[in-house]
VEXTI-635926 format. One record per residue (C-alpha): residue in one letter; x, y, z. Coordinates in steps of 0.2 Angstrom, whole numbers, plus 2048, in hexadecimal, padded with zeros to 3 digits. Layout:
// residues N
aXYZ ...
END
This chain:
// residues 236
x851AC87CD x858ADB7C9 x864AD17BB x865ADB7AA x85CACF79D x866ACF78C x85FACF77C x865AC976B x85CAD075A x859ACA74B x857AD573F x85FAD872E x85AAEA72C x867AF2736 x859B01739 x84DAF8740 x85AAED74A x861AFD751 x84EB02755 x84DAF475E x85AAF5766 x857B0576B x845B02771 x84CAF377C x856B01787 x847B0878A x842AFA794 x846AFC7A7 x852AEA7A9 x856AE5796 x865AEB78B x868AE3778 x877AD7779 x87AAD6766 x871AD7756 x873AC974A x86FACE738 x86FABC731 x86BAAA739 x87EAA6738 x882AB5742 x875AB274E x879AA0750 x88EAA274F x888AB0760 x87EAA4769 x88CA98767 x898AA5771 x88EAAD77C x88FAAB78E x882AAF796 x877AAB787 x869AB8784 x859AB778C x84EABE77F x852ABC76C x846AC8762 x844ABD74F x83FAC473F x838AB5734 x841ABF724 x852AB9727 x85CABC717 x868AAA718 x856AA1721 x848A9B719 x838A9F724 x838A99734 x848A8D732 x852A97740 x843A9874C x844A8674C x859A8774D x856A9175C x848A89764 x852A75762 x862A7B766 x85EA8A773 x84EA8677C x851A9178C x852AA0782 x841AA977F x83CAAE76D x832ABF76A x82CABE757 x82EAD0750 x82BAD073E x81EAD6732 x819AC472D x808AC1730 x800AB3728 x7F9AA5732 x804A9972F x812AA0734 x80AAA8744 x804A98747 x815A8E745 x81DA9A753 x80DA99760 x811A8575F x824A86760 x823A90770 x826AA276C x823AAF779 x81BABB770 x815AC275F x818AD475C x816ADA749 x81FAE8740 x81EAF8743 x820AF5754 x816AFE760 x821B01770 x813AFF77C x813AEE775 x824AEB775 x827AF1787 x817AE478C x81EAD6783 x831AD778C x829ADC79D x81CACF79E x82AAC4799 x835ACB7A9 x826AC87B3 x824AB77AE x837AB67B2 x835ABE7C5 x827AB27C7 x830AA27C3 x840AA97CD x834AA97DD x834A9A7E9 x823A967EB x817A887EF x80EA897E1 x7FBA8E7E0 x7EFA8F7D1 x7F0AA07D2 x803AA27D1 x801A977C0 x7F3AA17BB x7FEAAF7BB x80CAA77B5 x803AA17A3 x7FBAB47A5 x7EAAAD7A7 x7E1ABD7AC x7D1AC17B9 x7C6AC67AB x7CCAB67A2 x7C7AAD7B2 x7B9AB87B3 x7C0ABB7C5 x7B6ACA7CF x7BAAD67DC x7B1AD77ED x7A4ADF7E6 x79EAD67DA x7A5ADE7CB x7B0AD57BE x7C3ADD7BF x7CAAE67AC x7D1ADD7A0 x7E3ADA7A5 x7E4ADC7B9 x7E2ACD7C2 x7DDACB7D2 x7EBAC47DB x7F8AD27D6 x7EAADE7DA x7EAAD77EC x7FCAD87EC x7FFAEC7E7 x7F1AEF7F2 x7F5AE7801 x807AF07FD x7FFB017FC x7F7AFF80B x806AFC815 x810B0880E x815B1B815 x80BB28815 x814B2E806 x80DB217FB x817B187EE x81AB197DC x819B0C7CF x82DB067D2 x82BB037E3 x819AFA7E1 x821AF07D5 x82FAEA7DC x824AE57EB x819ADB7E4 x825AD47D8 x81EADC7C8 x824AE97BB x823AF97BE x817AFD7B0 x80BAEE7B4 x80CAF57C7 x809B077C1 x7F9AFE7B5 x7F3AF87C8 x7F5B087D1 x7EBB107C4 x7DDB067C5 x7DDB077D7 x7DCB1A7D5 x7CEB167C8 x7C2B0C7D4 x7C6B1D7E2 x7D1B0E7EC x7DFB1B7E9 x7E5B2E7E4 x7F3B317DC x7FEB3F7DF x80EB4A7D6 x81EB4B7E1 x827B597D7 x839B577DB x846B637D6 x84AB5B7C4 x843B507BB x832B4A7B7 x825B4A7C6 x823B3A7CD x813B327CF x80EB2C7E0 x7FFB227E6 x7F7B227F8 x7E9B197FE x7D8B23801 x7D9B1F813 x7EBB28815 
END
């Protein structure tokens, strides 16, 4: 799936929309469709749209809303389209309310981009997952609802539990892919695509292959640009 995944903000500060917005380009695959300062306006585009957006980023303080009223709006009327909570409420309740009614994720303001990024890549991941035709294992759940090897518990060969955050299965993958590849390596984009992940979650597996001396990484300076970061097994 190389689609471009739309996203419609929710935002009535036209600063932070536009920051949003703007943050959302930085995401390899994602551009903003619109930006919706009130409920109306968010509902009157979802009526029109075609496609609809596949990610709508929701601030809970909606001037012409009360709460959580347009969450739910959204979620009863639009229940394909994935909801990213990006708001500084952080009470309980309303965290709570959101966990329940299905949103993706939860990211409070001032964003951290890091965070942002995750949350729209883990959600394209999820996305590349359920586009694949599979007979579906345990394991291909597991990584669908993000149920992790350390979560699991999950060990390596060796005996050693793996890092918060890499699971074994994918690890296997961008492995196995390493392996197999050129004598040139590969970088993050190429593992990625691969193995059917992001590049920054493929890059996050390379490196800890580096770390436990299963891989080196290497610059190829080209003539412009930044250097480009390659990875080659140990036995290459």
């Amino acid at each position: 799936m190389n689609a471009t995944l739309h996203i419609l903000i929710i935002e009535d500060d036209f600063r932070v929309a536009g920051i949003n917005a703007e943050l959302a380009g930085q995401v390899t695959g994602y551009e903003a469709a619109s930006i919706a300062k009130t409920g109306d306006e968010a509902m009157a585009f979802l009526e029109k749209a075609s496609p609809l957006p596949d990610v709508i980023l929701l601030d809970v303080f909606i001037p012409d809303r009360s709460g959580l009223e347009l969450f739910w709006d959204i979620r009863r009327q639009y229940p394909q389209i994935a909801i990213i909570m990006v708001t500084a409420a952080n009470e309980i309740e309303t965290i709570a309310a959101t966990v329940r009614g299905g949103a993706f994720d939860y990211l409070l303001k001032p964003v951290d981009f890091e965070r942002f990024a995750q949350a729209l890549e883990r959600f394209r991941d999820q996305r590349l997952v359920l586009s694949a035709s599979l007979d579906w294992q345990q394991s291909d759940l597991d990584r669908l609802f993000g149920v992790t090897a350390a979560q699991m518990a999950q060990t390596e060969d060796n005996g050693e539990e793996l890092p918060k955050g890499i699971d074994q299965l994918t690890l296997d993958g961008v492995r196995d892919f390493l392996n197999a590849s050129s004598p040139e390596g590969a970088n993050a984009m190429e593992a990625g695509k691969a193995v059917g992940i992001s590049r920054s979650t493929a890059r996050r597996y390379l490196e800890h292959l580096v770390a436990s001396n299963e891989a080196k990484a290497q610059l190829n300076y080209g003539e412009i640009g930044r250097p480009e970061r390659r990875y080659v097994p140990w036995t290459k």
